[in-house]
TORVO-43192 format. One record per atom (N, C-alpha, C): residue number from 1; residue in one letter; atom name; x, y, z. Coordinates in steps of 0.001 Angstrom, whole numbers, m for minus. Layout:
PT  num  residuo  atomo     east    north       up
PT  NUM        A     CA        X        Y        Z
...
***
This chain:
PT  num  residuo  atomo     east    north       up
PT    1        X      N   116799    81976    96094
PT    1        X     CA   115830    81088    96669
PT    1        X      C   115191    81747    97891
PT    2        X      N   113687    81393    97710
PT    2        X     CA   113055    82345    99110
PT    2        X      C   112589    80667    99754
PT    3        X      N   111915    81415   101168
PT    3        X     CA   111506    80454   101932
PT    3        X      C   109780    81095   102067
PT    4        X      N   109044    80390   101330
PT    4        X     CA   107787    81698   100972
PT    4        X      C   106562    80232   101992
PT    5        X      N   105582    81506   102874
PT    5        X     CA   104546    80857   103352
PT    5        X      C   103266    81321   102347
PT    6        X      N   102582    80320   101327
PT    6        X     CA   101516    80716   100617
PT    6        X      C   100156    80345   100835
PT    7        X      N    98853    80690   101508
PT    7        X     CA    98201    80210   102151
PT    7        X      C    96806    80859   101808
PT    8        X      N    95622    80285   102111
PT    8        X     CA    94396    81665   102228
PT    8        X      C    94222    81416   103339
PT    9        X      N    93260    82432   103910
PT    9        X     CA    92674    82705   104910
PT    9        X      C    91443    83605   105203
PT   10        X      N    90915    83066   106079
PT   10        X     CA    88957    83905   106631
PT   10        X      C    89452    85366   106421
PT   11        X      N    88483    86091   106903
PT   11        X     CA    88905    87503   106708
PT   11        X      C    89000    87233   108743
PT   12        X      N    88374    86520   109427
PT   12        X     CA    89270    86606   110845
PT   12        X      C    90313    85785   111073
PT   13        X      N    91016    85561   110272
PT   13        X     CA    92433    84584   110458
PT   13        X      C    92106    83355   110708
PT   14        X      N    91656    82639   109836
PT   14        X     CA    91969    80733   110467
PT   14        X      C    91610    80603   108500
PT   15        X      N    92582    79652   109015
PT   15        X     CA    92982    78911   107251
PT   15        X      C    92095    77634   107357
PT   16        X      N    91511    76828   108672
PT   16        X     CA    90294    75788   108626
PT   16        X      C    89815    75956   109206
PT   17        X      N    88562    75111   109142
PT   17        X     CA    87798    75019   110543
PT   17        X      C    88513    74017   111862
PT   18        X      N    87684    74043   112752
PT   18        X     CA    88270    73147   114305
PT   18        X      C    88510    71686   113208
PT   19        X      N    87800    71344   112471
PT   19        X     CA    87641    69703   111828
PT   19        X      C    88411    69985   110776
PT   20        X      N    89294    70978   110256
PT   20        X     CA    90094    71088   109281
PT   20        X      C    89512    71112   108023
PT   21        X      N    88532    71354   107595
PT   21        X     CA    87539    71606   106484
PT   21        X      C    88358    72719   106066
PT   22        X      N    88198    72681   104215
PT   22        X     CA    88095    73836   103304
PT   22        X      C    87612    74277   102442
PT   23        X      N    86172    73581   103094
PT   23        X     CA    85071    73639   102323
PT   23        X      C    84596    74672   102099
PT   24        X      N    84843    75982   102903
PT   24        X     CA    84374    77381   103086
PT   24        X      C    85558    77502   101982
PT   25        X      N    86482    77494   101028
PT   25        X     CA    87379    78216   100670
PT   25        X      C    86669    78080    99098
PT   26        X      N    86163    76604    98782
PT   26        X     CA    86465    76242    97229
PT   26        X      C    85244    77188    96482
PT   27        X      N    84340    77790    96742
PT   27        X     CA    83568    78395    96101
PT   27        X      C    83587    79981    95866
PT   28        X      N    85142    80067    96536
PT   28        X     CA    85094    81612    96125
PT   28        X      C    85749    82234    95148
PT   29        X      N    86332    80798    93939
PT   29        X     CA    86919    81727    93311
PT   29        X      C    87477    80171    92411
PT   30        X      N    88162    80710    91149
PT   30        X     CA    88970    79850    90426
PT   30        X      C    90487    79879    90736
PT   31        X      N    91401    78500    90857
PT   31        X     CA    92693    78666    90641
PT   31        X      C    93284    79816    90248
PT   32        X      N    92763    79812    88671
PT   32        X     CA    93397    80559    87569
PT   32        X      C    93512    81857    87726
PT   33        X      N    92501    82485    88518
PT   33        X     CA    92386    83913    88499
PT   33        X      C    93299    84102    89987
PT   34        X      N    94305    83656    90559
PT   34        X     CA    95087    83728    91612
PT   34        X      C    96492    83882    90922
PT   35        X      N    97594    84005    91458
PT   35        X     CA    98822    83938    91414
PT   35        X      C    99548    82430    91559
PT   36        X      N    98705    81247    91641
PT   36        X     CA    99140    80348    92224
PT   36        X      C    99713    79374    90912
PT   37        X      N    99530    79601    89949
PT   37        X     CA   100541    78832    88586
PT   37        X      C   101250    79562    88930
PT   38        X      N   101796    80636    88741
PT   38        X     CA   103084    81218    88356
PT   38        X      C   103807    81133    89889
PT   39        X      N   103300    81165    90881
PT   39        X     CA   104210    80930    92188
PT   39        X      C   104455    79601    92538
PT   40        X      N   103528    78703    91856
PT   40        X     CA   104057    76817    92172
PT   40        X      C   105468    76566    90863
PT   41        X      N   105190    77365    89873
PT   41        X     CA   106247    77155    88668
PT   41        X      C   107321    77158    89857
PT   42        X      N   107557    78506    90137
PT   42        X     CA   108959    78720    91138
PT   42        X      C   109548    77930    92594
PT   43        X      N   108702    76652    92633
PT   43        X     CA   108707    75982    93679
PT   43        X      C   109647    74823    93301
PT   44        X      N   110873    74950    94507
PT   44        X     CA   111255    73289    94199
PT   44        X      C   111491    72235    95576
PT   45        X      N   110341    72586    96766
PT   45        X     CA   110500    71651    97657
PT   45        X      C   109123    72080    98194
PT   46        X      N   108763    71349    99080
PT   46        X     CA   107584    71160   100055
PT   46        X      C   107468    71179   101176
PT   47        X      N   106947    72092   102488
PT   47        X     CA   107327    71498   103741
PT   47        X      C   105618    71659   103939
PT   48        X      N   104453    70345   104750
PT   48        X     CA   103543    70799   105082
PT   48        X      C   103377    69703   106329
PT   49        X      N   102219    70133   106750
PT   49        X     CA   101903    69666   108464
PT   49        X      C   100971    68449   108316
PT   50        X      N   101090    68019   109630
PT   50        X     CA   100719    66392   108980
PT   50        X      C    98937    66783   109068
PT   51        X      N    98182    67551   109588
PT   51        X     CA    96952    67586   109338
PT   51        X      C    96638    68454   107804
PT   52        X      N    97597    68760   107699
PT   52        X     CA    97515    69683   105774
PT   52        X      C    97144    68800   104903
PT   53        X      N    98503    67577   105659
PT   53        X     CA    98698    66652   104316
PT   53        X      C    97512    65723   104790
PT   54        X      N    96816    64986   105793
PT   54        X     CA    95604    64221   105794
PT   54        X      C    94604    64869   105605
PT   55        X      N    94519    65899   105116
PT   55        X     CA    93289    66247   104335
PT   55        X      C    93310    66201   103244
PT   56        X      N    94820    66378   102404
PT   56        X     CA    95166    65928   101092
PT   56        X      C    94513    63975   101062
PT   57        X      N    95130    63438   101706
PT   57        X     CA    94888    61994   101947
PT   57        X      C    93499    61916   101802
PT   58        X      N    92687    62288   102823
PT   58        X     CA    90818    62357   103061
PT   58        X      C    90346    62968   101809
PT   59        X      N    91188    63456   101150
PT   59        X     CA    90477    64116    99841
PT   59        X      C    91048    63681    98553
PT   60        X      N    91805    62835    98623
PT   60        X     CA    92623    62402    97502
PT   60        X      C    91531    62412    95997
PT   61        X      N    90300    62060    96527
PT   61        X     CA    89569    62508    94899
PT   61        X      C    89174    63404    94477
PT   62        X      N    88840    64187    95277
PT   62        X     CA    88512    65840    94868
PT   62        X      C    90029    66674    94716
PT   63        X      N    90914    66258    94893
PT   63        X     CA    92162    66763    94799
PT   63        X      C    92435    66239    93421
PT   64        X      N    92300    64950    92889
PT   64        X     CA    92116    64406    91493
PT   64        X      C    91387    64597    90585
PT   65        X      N    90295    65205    90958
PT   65        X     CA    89639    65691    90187
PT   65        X      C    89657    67058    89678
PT   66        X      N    89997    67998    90803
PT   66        X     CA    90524    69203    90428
PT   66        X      C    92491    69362    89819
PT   67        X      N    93220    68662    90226
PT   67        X     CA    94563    68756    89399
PT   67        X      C    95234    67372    88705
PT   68        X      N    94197    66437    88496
PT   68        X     CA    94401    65305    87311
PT   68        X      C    94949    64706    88347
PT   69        X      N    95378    64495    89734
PT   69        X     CA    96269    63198    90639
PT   69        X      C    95894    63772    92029
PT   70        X      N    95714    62288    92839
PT   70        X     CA    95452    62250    93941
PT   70        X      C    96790    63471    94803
PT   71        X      N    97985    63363    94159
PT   71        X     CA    98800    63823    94926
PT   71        X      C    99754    65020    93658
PT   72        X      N    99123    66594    93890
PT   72        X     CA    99449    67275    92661
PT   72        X      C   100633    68198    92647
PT   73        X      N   101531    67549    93759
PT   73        X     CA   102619    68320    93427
PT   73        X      C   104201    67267    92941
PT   74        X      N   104826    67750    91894
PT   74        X     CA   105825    66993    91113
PT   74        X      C   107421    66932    92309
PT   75        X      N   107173    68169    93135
PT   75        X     CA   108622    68755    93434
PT   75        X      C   108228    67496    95394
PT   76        X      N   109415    67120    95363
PT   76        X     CA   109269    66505    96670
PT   76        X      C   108994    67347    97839
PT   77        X      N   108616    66716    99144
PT   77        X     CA   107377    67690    99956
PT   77        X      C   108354    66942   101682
PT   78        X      N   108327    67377   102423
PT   78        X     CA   108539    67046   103596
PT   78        X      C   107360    67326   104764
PT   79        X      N   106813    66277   104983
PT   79        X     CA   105897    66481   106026
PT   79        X      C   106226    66174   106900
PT   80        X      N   106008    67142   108149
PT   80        X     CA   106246    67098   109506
PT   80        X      C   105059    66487   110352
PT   81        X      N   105337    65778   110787
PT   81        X     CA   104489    64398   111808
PT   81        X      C   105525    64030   112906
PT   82        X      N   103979    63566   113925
PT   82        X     CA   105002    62668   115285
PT   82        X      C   104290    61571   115429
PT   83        X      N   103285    61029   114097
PT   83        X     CA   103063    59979   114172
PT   83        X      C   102913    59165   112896
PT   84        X      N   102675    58148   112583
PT   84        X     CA   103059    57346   111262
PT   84        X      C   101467    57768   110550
PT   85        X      N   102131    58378   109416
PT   85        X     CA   100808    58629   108364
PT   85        X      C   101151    57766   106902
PT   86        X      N    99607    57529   106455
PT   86        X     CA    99608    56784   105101
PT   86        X      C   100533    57260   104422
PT   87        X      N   101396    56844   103251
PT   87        X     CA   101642    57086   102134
PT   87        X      C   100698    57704   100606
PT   88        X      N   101250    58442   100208
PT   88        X     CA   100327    58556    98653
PT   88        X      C   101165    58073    97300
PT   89        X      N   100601    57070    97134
PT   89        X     CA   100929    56291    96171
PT   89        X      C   101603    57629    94281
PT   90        X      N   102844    57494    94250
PT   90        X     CA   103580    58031    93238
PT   90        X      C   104260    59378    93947
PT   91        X      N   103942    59584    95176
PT   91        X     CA   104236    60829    95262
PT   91        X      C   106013    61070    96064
PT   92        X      N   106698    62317    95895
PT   92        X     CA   107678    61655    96469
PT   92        X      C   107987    62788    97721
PT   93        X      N   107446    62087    99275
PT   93        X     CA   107473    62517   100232
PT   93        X      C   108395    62126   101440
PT   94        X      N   108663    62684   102218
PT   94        X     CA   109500    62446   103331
PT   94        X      C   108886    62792   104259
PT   95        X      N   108355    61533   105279
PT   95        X     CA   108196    61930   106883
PT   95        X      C   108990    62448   107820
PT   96        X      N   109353    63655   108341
PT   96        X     CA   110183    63854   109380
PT   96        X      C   109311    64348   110640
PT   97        X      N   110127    64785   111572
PT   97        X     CA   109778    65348   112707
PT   97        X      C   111062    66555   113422
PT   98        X      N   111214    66830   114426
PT   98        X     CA   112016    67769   114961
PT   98        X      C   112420    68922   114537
PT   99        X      N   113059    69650   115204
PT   99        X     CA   113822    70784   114500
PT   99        X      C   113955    71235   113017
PT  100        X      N   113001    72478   112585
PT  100        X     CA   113102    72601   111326
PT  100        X      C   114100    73344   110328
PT  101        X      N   115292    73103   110750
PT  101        X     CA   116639    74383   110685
PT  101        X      C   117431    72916   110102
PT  102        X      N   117532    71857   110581
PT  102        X     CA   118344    71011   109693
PT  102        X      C   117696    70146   108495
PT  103        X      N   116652    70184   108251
PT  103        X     CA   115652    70107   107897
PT  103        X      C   115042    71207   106743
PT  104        X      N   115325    72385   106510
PT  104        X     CA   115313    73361   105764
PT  104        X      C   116448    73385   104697
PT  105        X      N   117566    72873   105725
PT  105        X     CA   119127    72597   104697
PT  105        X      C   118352    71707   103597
PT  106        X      N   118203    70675   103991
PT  106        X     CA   117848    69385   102614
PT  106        X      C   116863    69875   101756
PT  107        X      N   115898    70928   102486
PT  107        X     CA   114821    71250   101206
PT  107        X      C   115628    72566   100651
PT  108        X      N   116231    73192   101211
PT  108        X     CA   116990    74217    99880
PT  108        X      C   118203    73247    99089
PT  109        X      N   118877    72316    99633
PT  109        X     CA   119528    71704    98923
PT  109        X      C   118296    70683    97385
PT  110        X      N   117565    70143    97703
PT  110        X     CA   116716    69709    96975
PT  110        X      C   115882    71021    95813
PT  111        X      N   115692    71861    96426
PT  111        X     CA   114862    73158    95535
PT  111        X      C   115616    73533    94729
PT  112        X      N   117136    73677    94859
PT  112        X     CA   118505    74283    94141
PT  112        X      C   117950    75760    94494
PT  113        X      N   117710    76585    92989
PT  113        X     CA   117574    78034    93039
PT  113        X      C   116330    78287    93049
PT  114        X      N   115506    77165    92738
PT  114        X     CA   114013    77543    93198
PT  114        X      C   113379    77605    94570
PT  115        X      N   112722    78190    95251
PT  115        X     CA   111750    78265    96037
PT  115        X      C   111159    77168    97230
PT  116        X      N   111393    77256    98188
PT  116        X     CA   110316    76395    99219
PT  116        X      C   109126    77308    99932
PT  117        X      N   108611    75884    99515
PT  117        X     CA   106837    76841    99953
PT  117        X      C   106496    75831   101288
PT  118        X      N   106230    76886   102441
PT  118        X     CA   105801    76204   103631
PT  118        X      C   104108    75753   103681
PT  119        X      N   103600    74721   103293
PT  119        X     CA   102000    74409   102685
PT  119        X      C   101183    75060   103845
PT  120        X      N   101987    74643   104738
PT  120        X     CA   100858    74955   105508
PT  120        X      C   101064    73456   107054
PT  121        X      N   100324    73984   108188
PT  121        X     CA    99409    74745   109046
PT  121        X      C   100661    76070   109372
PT  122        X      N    99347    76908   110189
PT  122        X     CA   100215    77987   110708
PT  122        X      C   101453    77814   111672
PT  123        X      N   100814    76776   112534
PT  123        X     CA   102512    76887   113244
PT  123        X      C   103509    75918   112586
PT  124        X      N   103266    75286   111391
PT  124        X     CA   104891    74876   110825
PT  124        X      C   105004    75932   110340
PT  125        X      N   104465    77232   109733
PT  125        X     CA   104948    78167   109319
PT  125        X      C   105945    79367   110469
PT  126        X      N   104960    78681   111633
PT  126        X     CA   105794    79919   112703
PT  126        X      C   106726    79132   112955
PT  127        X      N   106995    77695   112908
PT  127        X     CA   108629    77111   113666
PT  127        X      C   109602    77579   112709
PT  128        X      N   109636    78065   110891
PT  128        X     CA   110293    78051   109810
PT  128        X      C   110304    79656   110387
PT  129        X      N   109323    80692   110638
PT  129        X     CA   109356    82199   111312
PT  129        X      C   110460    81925   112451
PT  130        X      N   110099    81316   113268
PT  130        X     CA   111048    81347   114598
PT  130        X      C   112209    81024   114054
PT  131        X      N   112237    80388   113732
PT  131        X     CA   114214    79993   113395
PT  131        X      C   114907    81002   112442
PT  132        X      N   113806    81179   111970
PT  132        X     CA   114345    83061   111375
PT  132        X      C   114689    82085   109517
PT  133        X      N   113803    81669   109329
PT  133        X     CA   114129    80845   108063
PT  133        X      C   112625    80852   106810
PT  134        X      N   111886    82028   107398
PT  134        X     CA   110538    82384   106325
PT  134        X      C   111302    83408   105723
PT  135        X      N   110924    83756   104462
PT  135        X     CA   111403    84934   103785
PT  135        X      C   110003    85871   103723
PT  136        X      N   109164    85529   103013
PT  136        X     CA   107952    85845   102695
PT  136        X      C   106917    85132   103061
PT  137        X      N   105846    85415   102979
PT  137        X     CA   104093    85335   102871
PT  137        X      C   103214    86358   102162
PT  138        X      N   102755    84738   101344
PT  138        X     CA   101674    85517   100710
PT  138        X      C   100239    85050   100764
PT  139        X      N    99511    85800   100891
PT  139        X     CA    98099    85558   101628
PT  139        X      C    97041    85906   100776
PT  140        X      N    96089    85100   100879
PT  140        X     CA    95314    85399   100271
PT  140        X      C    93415    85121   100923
PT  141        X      N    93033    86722   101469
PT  141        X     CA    92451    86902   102379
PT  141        X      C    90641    86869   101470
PT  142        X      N    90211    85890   102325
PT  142        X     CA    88805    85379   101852
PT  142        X      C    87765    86045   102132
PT  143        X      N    86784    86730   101572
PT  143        X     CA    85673    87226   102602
PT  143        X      C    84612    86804   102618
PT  144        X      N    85083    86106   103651
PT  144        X     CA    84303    85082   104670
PT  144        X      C    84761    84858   106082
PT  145        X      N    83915    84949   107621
PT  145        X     CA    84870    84670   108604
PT  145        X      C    83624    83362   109285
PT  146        X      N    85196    83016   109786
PT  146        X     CA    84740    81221   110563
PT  146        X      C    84267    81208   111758
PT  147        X      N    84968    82069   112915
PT  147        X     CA    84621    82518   113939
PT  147        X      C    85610    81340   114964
PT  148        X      N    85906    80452   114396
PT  148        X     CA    86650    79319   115527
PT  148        X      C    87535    78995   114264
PT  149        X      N    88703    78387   114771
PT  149        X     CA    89225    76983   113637
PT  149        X      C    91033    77425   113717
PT  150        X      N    91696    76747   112606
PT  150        X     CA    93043    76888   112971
PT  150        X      C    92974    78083   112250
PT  151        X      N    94432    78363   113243
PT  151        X     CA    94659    80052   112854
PT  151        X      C    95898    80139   112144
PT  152        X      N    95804    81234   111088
PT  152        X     CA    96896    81935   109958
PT  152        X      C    98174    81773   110600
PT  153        X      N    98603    82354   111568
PT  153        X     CA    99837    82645   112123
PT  153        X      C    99583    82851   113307
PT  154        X      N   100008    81398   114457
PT  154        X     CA    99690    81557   115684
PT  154        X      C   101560    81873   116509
PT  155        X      N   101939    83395   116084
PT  155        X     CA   102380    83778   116884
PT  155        X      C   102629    85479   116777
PT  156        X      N   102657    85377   117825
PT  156        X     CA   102767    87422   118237
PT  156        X      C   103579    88075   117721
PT  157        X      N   103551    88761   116506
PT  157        X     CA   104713    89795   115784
PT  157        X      C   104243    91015   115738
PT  158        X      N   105227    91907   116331
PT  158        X     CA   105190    93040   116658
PT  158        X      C   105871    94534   116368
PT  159        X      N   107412    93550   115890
PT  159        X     CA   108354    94506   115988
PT  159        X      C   109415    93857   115510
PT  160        X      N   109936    93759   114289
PT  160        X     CA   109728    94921   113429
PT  160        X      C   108175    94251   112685
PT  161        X      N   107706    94958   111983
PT  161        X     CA   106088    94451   111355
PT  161        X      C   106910    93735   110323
PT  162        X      N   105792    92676   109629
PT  162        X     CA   105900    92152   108171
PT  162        X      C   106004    93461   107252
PT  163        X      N   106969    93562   106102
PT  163        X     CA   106237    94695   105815
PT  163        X      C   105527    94438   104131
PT  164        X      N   104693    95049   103871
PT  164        X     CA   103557    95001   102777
PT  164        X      C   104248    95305   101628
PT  165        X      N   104543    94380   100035
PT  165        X     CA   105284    94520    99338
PT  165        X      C   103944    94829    98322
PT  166        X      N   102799    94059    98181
PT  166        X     CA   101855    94463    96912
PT  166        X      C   100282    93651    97350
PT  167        X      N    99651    94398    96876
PT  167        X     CA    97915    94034    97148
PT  167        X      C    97602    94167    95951
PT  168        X      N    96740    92384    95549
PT  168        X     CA    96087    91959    94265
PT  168        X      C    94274    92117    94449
PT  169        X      N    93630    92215    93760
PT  169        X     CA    92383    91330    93808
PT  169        X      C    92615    90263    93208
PT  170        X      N    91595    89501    93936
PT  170        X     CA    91317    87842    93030
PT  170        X      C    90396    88051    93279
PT  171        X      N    89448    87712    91505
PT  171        X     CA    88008    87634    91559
PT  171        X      C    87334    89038    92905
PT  172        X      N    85900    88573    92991
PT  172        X     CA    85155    89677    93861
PT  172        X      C    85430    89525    95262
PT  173        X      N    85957    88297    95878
PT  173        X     CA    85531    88121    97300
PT  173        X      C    86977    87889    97833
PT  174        X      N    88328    88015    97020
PT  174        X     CA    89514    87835    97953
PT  174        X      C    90815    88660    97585
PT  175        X      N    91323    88947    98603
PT  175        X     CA    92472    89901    98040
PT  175        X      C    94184    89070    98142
PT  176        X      N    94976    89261    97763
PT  176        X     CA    96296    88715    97852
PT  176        X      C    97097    89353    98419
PT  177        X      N    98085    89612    99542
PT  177        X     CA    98508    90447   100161
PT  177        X      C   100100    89752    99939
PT  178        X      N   101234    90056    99818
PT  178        X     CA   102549    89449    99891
PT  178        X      C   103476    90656   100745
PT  179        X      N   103950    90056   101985
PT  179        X     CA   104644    90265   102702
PT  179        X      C   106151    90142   102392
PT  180        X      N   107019    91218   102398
PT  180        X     CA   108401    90558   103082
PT  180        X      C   108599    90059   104711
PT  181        X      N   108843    89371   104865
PT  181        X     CA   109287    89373   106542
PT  181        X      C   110902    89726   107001
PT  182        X      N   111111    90330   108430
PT  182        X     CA   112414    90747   108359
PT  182        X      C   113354    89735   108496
PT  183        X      N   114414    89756   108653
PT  183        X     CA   115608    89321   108661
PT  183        X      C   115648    88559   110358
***
């Protein structure tokens, strides 16, 4: 079981805009021609940020329209919030908050031998980095830049580097990059 961050991003690092838009993302490309069936197969938990998941919410029909349900993932999801967010009707989620190290226990206990994927924003990905509990990232770099907005990975790594396991194309305008991260 890995602890994998799977995400795109501008070609200057921010995965939204300031208003959390990803509207710059959907025209550059199809699902299909990505890695992203065969890396959700291997998924068996969820951790995402509560502005990830209210854009899932704010978009619940274009999210239905592109994967048949307002809410398109089967494997249960833990969203991190410090304040009370809607529900999505069928889906099976858990609100938490605090420390993401006891909190990681229940989603590898829930995943079994499959996979947790950190959805997203960047810093629930850096609190799962900091506690030393990411295994991987895999990225998938857009070319297109935003110039403002939330950023990929808002923290300073230096030493030892991520190091570079394989570089894909997708389609003409984005590449896939998958990281190990160290220990």
């Amino acid at each position: 079981m890995k602890t994998q961050y799977y995400t795109a991003t501008s070609l200057d690092g921010f995965l939204a805009t300031e208003d959390d838009s990803l509207d710059w993302l959907f025209p550059l490309g199809d699902i299909n021609d990505t890695g992203y069936l065969d890396f959700i197969a291997g998924v068996g938990a969820l951790a995402m940020g509560a502005s990830t998941y209210m854009w899932m919410v704010r978009h619940a029909e274009k999210v239905a329209e592109e994967a048949g349900a307002a809410w398109p993932y089967s494997q249960p999801a833990w969203i991190f919030t410090h304040r009370s967010l809607p529900a999505i009707e069928g889906a099976d989620i858990r609100f938490v908050q605090g420390d993401v190290r006891p909190i990681h226990a229940e989603m590898a206990r829930a995943a079994g031998a499959r996979n947790i994927w950190i959805v997203g924003g960047g810093d629930l990905a850096g609190q799962f980095f900091d506690a030393g509990l990411l295994d991987e990232a895999i990225i998938q770099v857009a070319s297109v830049t935003l110039g403002r907005g939330k950023p990929l990975f808002p923290r300073r790594v230096t030493s030892p580097p991520w190091t570079l396991q394989s570089v894909r194309q997708v389609g003409s305008g984005m590449a896939e990059l998958r990281y190990a991260l160290p220990d």
